[in-house]
Structures are given as structure tokens and as C-alpha cells.
ZAPALUM-129717 format. One record per residue (C-alpha): residue number from 1; residue in three letters; x negated, y, z. Coordinates in steps of 0.1 Angstrom, whole numbers, plus 5000, padded with zeros to 4 digits. Layout:
REM ZAPALUM-129717
+-----+-----+------+------+------+
|   n | res |    X |    Y |    Z |
+-----+-----+------+------+------+
| NUM | ALA |    X |    Y |    Z |
...
+-----+-----+------+------+------+
//
This chain:
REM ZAPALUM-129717
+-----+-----+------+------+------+
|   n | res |    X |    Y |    Z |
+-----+-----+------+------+------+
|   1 | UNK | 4845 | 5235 | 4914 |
|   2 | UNK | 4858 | 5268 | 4904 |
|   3 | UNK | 4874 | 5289 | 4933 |
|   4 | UNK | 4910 | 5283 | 4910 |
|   5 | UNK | 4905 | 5245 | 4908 |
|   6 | UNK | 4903 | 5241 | 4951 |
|   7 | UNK | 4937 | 5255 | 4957 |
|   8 | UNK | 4955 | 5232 | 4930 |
|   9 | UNK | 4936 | 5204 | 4942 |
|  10 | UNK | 4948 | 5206 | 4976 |
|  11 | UNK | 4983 | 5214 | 4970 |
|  12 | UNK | 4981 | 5183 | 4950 |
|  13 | UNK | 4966 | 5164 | 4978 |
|  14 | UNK | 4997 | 5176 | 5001 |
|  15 | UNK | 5025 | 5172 | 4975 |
|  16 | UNK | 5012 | 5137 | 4971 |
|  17 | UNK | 5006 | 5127 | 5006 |
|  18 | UNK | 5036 | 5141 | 5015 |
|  19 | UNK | 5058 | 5117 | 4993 |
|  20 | UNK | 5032 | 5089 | 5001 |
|  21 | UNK | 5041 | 5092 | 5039 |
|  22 | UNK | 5076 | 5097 | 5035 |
|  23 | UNK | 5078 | 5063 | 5011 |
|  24 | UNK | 5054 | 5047 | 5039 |
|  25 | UNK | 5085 | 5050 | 5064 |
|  26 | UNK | 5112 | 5048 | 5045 |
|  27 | UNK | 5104 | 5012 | 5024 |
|  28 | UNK | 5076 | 5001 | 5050 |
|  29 | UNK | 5049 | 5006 | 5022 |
|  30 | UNK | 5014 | 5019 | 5029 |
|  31 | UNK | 5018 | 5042 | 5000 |
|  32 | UNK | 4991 | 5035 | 4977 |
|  33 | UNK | 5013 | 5031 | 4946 |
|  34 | UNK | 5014 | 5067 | 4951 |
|  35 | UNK | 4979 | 5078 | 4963 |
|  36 | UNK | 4963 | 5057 | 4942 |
|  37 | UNK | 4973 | 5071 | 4906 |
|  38 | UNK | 4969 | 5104 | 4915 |
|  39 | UNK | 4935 | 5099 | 4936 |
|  40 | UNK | 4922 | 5080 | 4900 |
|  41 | UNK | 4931 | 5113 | 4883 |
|  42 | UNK | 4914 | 5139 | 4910 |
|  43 | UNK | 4883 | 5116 | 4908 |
|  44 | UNK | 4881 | 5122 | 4868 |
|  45 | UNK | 4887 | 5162 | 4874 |
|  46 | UNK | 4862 | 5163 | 4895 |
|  47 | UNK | 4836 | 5142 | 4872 |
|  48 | UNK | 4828 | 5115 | 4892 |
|  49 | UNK | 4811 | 5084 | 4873 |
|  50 | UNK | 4835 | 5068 | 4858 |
|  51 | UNK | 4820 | 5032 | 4864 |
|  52 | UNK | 4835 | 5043 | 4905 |
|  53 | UNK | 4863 | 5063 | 4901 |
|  54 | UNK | 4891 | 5032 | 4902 |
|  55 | UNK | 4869 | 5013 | 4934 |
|  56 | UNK | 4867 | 5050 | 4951 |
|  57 | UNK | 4909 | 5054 | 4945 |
|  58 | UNK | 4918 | 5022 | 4959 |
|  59 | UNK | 4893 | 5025 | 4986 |
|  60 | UNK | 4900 | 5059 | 4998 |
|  61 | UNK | 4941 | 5049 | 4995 |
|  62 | UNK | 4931 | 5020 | 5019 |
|  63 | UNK | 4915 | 5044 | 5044 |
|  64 | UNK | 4945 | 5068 | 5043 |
|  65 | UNK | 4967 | 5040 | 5047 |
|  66 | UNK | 4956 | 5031 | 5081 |
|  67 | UNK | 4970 | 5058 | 5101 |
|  68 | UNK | 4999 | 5062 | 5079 |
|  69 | UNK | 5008 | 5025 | 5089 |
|  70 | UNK | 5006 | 5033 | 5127 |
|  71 | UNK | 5027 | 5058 | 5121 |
|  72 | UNK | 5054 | 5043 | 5106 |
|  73 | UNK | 5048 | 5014 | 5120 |
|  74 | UNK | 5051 | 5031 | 5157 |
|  75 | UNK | 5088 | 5041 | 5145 |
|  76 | UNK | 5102 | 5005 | 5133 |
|  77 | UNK | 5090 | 4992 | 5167 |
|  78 | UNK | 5104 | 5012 | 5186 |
|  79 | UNK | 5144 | 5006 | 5168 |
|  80 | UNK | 5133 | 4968 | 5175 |
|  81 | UNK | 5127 | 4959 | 5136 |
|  82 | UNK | 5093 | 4943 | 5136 |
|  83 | UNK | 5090 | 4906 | 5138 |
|  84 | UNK | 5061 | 4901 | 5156 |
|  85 | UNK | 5058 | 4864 | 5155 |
|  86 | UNK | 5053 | 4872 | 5114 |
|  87 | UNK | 5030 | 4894 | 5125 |
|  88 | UNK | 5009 | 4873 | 5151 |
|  89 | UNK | 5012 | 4846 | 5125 |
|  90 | UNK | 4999 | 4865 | 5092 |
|  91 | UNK | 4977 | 4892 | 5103 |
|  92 | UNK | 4944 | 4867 | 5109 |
|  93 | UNK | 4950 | 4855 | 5071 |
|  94 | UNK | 4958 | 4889 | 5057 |
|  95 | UNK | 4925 | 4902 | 5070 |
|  96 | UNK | 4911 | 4872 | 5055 |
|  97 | UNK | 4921 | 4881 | 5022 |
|  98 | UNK | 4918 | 4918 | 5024 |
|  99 | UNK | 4883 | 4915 | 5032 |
| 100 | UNK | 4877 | 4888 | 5005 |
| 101 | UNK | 4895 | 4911 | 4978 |
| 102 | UNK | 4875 | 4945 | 4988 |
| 103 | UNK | 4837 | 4929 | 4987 |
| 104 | UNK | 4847 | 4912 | 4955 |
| 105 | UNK | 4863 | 4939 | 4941 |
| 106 | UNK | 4837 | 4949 | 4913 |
| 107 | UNK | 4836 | 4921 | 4897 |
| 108 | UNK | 4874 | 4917 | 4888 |
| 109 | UNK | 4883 | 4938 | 4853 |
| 110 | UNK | 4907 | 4966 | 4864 |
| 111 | UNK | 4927 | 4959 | 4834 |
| 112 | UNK | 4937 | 4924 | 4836 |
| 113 | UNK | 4949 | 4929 | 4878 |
| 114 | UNK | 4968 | 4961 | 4870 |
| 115 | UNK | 4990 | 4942 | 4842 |
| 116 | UNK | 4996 | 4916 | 4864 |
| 117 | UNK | 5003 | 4935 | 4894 |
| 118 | UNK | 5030 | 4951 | 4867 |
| 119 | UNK | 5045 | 4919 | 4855 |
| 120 | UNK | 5049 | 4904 | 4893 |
| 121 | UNK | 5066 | 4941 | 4905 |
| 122 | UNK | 5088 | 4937 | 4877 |
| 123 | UNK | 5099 | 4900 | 4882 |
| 124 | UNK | 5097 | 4909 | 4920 |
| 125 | UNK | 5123 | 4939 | 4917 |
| 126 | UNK | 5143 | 4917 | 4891 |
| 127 | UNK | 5149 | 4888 | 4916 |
| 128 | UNK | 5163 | 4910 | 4943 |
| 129 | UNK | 5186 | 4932 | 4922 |
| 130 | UNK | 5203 | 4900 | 4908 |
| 131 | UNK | 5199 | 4877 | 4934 |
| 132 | UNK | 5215 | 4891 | 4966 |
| 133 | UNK | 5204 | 4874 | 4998 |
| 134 | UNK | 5230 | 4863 | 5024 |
| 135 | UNK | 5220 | 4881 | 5059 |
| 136 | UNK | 5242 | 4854 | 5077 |
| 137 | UNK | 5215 | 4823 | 5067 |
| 138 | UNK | 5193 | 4809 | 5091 |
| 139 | UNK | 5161 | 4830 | 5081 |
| 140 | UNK | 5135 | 4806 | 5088 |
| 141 | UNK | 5107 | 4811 | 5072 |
| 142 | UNK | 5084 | 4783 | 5055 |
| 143 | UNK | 5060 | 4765 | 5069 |
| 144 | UNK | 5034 | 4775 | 5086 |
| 145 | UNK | 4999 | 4765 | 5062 |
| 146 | UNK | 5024 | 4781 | 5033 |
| 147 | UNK | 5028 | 4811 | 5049 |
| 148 | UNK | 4990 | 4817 | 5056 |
| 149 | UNK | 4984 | 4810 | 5018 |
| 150 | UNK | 5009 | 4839 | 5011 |
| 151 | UNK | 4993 | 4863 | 5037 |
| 152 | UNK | 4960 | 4858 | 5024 |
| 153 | UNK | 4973 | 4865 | 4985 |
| 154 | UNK | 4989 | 4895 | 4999 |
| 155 | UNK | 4956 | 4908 | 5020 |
| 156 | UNK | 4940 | 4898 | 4987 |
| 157 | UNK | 4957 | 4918 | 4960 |
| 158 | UNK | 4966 | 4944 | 4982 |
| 159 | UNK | 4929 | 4952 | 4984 |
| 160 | UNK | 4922 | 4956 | 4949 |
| 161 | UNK | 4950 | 4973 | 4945 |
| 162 | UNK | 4946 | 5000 | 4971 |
| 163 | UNK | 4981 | 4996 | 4985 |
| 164 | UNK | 4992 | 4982 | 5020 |
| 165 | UNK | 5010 | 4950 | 5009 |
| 166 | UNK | 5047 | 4958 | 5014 |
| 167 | UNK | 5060 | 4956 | 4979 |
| 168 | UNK | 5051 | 4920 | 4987 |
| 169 | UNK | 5054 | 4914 | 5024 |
| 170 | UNK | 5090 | 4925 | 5016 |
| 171 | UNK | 5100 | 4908 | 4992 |
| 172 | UNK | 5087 | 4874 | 5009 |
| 173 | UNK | 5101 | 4881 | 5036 |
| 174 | UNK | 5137 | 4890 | 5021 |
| 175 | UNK | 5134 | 4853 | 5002 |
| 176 | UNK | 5134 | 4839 | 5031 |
| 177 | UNK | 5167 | 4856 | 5047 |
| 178 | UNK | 5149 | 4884 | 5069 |
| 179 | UNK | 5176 | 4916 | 5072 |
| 180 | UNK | 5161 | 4945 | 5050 |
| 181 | UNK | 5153 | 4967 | 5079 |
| 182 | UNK | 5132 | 4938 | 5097 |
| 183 | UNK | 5114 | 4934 | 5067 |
| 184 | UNK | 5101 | 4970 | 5059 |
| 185 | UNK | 5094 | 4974 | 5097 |
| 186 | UNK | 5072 | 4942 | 5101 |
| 187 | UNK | 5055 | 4949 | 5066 |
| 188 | UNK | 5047 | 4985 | 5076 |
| 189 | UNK | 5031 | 4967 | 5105 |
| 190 | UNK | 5010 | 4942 | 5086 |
| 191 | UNK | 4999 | 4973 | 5063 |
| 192 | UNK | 4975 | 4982 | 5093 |
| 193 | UNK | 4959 | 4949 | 5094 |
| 194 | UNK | 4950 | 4948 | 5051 |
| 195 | UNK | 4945 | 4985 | 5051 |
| 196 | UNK | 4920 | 4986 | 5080 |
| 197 | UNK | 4897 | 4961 | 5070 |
| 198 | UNK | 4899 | 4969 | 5033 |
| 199 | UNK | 4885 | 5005 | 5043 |
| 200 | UNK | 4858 | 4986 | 5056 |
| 201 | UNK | 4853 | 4962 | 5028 |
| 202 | UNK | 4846 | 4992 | 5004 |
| 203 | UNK | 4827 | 5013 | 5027 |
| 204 | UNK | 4804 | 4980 | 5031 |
| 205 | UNK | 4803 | 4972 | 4990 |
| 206 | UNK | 4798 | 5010 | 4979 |
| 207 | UNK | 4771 | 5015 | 5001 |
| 208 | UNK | 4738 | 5026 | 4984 |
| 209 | UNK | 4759 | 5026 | 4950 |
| 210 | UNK | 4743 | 5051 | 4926 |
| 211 | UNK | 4766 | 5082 | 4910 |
| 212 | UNK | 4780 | 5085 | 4944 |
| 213 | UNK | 4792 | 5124 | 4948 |
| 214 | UNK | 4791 | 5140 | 4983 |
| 215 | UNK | 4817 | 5137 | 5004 |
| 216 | UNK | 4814 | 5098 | 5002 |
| 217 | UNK | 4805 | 5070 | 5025 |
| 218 | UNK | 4806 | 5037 | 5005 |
| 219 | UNK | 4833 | 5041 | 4981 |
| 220 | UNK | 4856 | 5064 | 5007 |
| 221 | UNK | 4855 | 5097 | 5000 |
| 222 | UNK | 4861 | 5113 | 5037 |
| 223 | UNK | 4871 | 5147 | 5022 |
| 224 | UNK | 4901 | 5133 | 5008 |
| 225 | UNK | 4911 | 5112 | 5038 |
| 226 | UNK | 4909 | 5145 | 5058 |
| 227 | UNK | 4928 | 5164 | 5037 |
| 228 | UNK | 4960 | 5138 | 5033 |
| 229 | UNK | 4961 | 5123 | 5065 |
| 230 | UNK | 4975 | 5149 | 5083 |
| 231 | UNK | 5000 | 5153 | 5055 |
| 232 | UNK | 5012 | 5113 | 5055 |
| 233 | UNK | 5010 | 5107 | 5088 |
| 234 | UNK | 5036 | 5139 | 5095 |
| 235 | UNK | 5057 | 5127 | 5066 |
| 236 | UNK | 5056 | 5089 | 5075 |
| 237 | UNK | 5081 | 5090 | 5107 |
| 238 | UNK | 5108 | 5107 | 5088 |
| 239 | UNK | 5108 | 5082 | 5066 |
| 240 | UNK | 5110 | 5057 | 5089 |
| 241 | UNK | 5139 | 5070 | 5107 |
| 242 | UNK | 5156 | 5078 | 5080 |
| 243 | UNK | 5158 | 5037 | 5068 |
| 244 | UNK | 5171 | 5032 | 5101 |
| 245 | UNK | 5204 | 5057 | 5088 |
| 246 | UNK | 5207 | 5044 | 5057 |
| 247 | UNK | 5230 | 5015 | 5046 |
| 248 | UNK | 5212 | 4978 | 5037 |
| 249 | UNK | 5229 | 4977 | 5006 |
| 250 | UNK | 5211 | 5013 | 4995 |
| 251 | UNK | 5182 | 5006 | 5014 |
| 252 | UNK | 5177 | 4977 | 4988 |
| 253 | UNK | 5182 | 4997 | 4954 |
| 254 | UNK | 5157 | 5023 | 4970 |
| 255 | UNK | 5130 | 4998 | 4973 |
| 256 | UNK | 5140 | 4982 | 4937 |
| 257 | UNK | 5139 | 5015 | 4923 |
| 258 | UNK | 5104 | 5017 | 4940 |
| 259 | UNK | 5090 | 4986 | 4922 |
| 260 | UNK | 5104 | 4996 | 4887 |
| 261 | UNK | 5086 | 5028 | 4895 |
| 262 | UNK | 5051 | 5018 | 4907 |
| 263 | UNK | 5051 | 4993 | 4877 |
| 264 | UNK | 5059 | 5015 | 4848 |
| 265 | UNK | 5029 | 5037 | 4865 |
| 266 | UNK | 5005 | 5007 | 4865 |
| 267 | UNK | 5012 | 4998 | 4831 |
| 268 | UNK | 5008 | 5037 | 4818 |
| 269 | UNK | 4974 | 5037 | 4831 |
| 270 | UNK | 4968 | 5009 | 4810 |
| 271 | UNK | 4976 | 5016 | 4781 |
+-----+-----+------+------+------+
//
């Protein structure tokens, strides 16, 4: 890499991890929508093999996640807007899935996931612009074996897909009549528990893989996670304050705005 290339790179690095953090907080998302895209494209500047540079994205996203989770997390705790019964009740079965998604993860075609990823964002951010949800019902959530099933799908997709869940732990959750601001705080926390894991997961399958550059340990490339850590994890506790300022109403058309956004980039990778 040319001494003009390492400067763009990490300004790139920062700009993205800086909106990746703050988007963490603010919608209780890990942030791989974000990381992700542009983690795909640094991989293919830098010439990695192209047969790894999708698994090494969504794996070194999941690794970043992690602490940018905490972080966030840390902040919606402590305003009292994480359910942690949800979260005692589908962290086991997120981990399940998480794991299950990241060790199987090479033999799923890319394609197919990421236009169906698209299609359920879509339909996802559809349902919740036109179908407001009454904060006055009773909230209660399904049963119990039904919500296991969901947290699993959730660990499971969210693995492949590199992200920490909360486009979907959201939107479950708001189905079932939990106030916005509970839902992005107890996703954010459930974002630890599929990021964590799925780190793991791909650190486990990529080991020993061949076309591996440096700077790699399984499909994680640790010179990324240093760089963009320290950027999300600042960023991610302003965002999460600032959802606690901001009306339920706006909160909503942010996070609506968010899926339209994160599927229109999916599908442009596509095609």
C-alpha cells in the first residue's frame, strides 16, 4: 500500500465508524449495515481474495460490534430502557443461532441472503410506517417456545449478515406493543450476545483458510477492529443519549428511514 492509500484508508475507517457508532446508540443497532458495505469495499482495495472478502466483512463487523454494543448498551441501561426479562429469555437462543449462522456461513450463496435480507427490511420498515402501534396495549409478548424460534432466526441471519440484530429485534419487539425507546435499548443489549459469539464463529471457520492476508485471525482482520473501535465506541453513547431526547414519533421515522436505507444498499451490491 502506497504511503497516499494509508491515510484515505483510515479516514475512511473513522468517518465510517463514526456514523456506525453513533447509529449503534441512537436506533440500538450494532451498526453493521454500515461497516459492513464499506469493510467489503476496503477488502477489494486492498486485494484480498475475493472468494473471502464478503466472510472477512461480516466477520470483522461482528468483532467491532461487540464493544460498540456495551457501549450503547451501558447508556439505555442506565435511563431504565432495557427489558431484561427479553433479554434473560432470548440471549441463550440468539447465541444459538449466531453460532449456527457463522460456522455455516460458507456454504450459503451471498446473493440469495442479501436479496432477502432486502425484501424483509423493506416489508419490515413498510409495516411500521403504516401501521402505528398503540403504546397504551398490554405489551405482552408471545409465547415463550415462539419467542425462542424468533431469537434464534435473529442470532442466525444476523450472523451472516454481519449486523447485530436490531433492525429485527426492533421491529419484533414493537409488534408486540414494547414503547420505541425500550425496544432499541433491549436490542442494543441483545447485539452483545449475536455479535460476540459470531466473532468467534468466524474466527473458528476461517482458521487455516488459504489467501488469508496479514493482519487476520480466522476471518477477523484485527487491524481493522483496532482502527474503528475506538472511533464507534466514542460515537455510540452520543447516540444513545440522544434517543433518549428525541420524540417516539421521530424516533420511529429515523429508524424507518434506517431500513429503507440499509436495503437499497444491500440490493446495490447485488446488482
Amino acid at each position: 500500500m502506497s504511503e497516499l492509500e494509508m491515510p484515505v484508508l483510515i479516514a475512511l475507517f473513522i468517518l465510517a465508524g463514526s456514523v456506525a457508532g453513533y447509529m449503534a446508540g441512537l436506533l440500538g443497532i450494532g451498526g453493521g449495515a454500515i461497516l459492513v458495505p464499506v469493510l467489503f469495499q476496503t477488502f477489494i482495495f486492498l486485494g484480498l481474495h475475493e472468494a473471502h472478502q464478503m466472510h472477512a466483512a461480516v466477520a470483522t463487523s461482528l468483532t467491532i460490534i461487540v464493544l460498540t454494543s456495551i457501549q450503547s448498551g451501558r447508556v439505555h441501561y442506565k435511563n431504565d430502557a432495557v427489558d431484561m426479562t427479553i433479554v434473560r429469555q432470548w440471549a441463550p437462543f440468539s447465541v444459538i443461532g449466531v453460532v449456527s449462522g457463522a460456522l455455516l456461513a460458507g456454504y450459503f450463496n451471498a446473493e440469495v441472503l442479501k436479496i432477502i435480507f432486502a425484501i424483509l427490511t423493506s416489508l419490515i420498515a413498510l409495516n411500521m410506517m403504516f401501521n402505528d402501534v398503540d403504546e397504551t396495549l398490554d405489551g405482552k409478548m408471545p409465547i415463550i417456545w415462539l419467542q425462542r424460534g424468533v431469537a434464534s432466526m435473529i442470532g442466525f441471519f444476523s450472523a451472516l449478515m454481519g449486523i447485530g440484530g436490531g433492525a429485527f429485534s426492533v421491529t419484533v419487539m414493537r409488534l408486540f406493543g414494547r414503547p420505541i425507546h425500550k425496544a432499541v435499548g433491549t436490542a442494543a443489549v441483545l447485539g452483545i450476545f449475536i455479535a460476540l459469539p459470531g466473532s468467534l464463529g468466524f474466527v473458528v471457520s476461517g482458521w487455516g483458510k488459504e489467501g488469508l492476508a496479514p493482519y487476520f485471525l480466522g476471518y477477523v482482520n484485527w487491524l481493522a477492529v483496532l482502527l474503528l473501535i475506538p472511533v464507534t465506541t466514542l460515537t455510540a453513547p452520543m447516540g444513545a443519549r440522544m434517543a433518549h431526547r428525541i420524540d417516539r414519533k421521530k424516533l420511529e421515522k429515523i429508524f424507518i428511514f434506517f431500513l429503507f436505507l440499509a436495503s437499497a444498499r444491500i440490493l446495490w451490491s447485488v446488482f
